[in-house]
Structures are given as C-alpha cells and as structure tokens.
C-alpha angles and dihedrals in degrees: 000000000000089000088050085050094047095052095051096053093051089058093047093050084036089057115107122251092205086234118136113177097185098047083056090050083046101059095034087064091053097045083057090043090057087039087059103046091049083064103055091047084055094059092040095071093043098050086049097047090051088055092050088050095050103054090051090062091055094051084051091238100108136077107176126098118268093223136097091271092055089050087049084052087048095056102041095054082060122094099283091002083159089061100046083049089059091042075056092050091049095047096039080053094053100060101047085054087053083043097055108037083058093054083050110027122073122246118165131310098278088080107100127189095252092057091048092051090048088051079051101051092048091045093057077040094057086040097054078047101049090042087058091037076058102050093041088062102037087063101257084146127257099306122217118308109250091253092059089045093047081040091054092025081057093039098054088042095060099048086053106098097265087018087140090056090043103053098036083053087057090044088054094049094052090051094045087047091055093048091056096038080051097044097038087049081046099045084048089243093149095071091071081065096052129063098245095181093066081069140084123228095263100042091052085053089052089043095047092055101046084055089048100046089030099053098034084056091048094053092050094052087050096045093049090046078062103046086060100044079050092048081045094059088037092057098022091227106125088198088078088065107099140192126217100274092060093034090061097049089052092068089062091055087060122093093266081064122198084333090079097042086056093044081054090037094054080041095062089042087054085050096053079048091059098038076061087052094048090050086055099038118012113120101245 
C-alpha cells in the first residue's frame, strides 16, 4: 500500500507542467530579433527618400525638403501613402523598443555602459521619431520643417543661463558624432555587426560599400548640423543653426558646387541600401 502511495505520488510530482523556459526565452529573442529588423527597414526608406530628395536639389528639379519631414511628404503623396506612414510608425516604434531593451537587458560582458547609454540615447531618438511619424499620419498637420526646429530648439537654449555653452557643447557633439560614424564606415566597423558568412563573396563586397559610402555621408551630414550650431553659439544668433535640409544645400553653395551635395545625396541613398542589408544580415 505505501509503495502504491508512493508510486502514485511520483507520478504526480513526475507529471509535466507544459512549461518550457527556455522555448519562451527563445521566442522572446526572436520577436526582438524581428523588432529589430523592422527597424532597420524603417530607416532604410527614409534614408533613401532623403537621398532622392536631395538630388533632386542639386539638379535643381526638386522643391521639397531633404529631411526626414520632405521624405514623410514623399511617401504620403504615393497610393496608400497613410498606411505606409503607419507601416513607418510600426516600424519607427520597433526600433526604439530594440533599441531600448539593449541599453537595459544583459548581454555578455562585452556591453559597456557606455554602449548601453548610447542604445538609450537612440531609443528615446527613434521614440521622439516615431511620436512625430504618428502625428504626421494621424493628420496633425505637416509639422515644421528640421531647419525651423534646430532654428527654435537653438533660440530657447540660448536664452537658458549658459545657453551659449550649452548650445556650442551640442554643436560639438554633433560634429564629434559625425567624425566617429565617418571614421568607423571608413575603418569597415560595421562588418563585426553582420553576419558576413551568410553571404557570398560578392554580396559581402556590395554590403560592405554601401557601409563605407553610406556611413562616411552620414557622418558628414552629422558632423556639418554641428559646425552651424557651433557658428550659432559663436555669433549668438540661433538663426545660424540649421537642420538637414538646409545643411545639405549648403554643400552645394562650396567650391565643389551641386556636385558635392549629389556625391553626399547618392551617400545617404547607399546608406538606406545598407540599413536594408542590416535588416537581412545584422546580428540582433
């Protein structure tokens, strides 16, 4: 009879829950993954539609803004242009969630405080974006074009106490920012964060330019929205301060004329090509 007992209870302790821990973590991991990757798809068309725009600009054939606002103007003026908007708001959302859950969530030892503050900082980035994706398609009206926003942004920091500082410090950040997004897409950094052996010999070759041009324009185009909020603390006139849309026409105002503005154009395009590539083959 004990031995009956016992029997039975072993089977009853013995009986499965259904639980698997490690199939949950499992799929967690890949719902972040695909998170992740709509993100990078997100920034992928705008990158690309800023480049369109501003080649355009250069050939003298296009009046919209080369900004993130002009390439949410492109895509609305297409066939279902609200719902790709709101594909662009997913997808916006998505990657300030990846974003975030690497600033907050452990993984290895190789994640340094200063990786996972940066993560922060472009997870809040990809929010404020998302928020404004939103309003845009929800009808809140166009919104003010990136050169006004730097322009009031500017404005209401200089009349802070130490707004000069302040603001000549942020211009100095953007500018440092664009010199290490230039030099890493230079120096090739961004292969350790693909998986390069998914990919044949000649894919890994187109991958790895349109890294190279993409990133190297970006950081130009960073590094030259900070010169000018640096020129606006220098001459405490916050209508120096300028957004991407007016950032990029002033490279076709240097010696090198237009011609630059569409070398940096064609850049930004490369790098929507890549933000495509990182969707297919980064390591998330």
């Amino acid at each position: 009879m004990t031995s009956s007992h016992t029997h039975r209870w072993g089977r009853r302790t013995a009986r499965p829950t259904g639980r698997h821990p490690t199939r949950g973590k499992s799929q967690g991991k890949e719902a972040l993954t695909a998170t992740g990757r709509a993100g990078f798809v997100a920034r992928g068309i705008v990158y690309t539609l800023i480049g369109v725009l501003a080649v355009q600009i250069a050939l003298g054939s296009g009046g919209e803004q080369a900004d993130r606002q002009g390439a949410l103007d492109q895509v609305a003026a297409q066939p279902f242009g609200n719902v790709m908007l709101w594909a662009l708001v997913v997808g916006f959302g998505c990657m300030a969630i990846w974003r975030g859950a690497r600033a907050l969530m452990t993984n290895g030892p190789q994640r340094k405080a200063g990786s996972r503050l940066l993560d922060g900082g472009r997870a809040v980035f990809y929010a404020s974006v998302c928020w404004g994706t939103a309003a845009f398609a929800a009808g809140s009206g166009g919104g003010s074009s990136g050169n006004a926003t730097s322009q009031d942004w500017t404005a209401s920091a200089l009349k802070l106490p130490g707004g000069r500082v302040l603001v000549g410090l942020a211009g100095c950040v953007l500018i440092g920012v664009g010199v290490v997004l230039g030099a890493r897409a230079a120096m090739r950094r961004f292969l350790k964060q693909l998986d390069t052996a998914a990919m044949s010999p000649r894919t890994r070759e187109v991958v790895t330019g349109l890294g190279m041009g993409g990133g190297v324009a970006r950081g130009i185009v960073f590094a030259g929205v900070g010169v000018f909020a640096l020129v606006a603390a220098v001459r405490f006139d916050p209508h120096e301060a300028k957004g991407m849309d007016a950032t990029l026409r002033s490279f076709a105002h240097t010696p090198a004329g237009p011609w630059l503005l569409v070398a940096i154009a064609v850049g930004l395009i490369l790098f929507g090509g890549f933000s495509f590539a990182s969707a297919r083959w980064r390591r998330l």
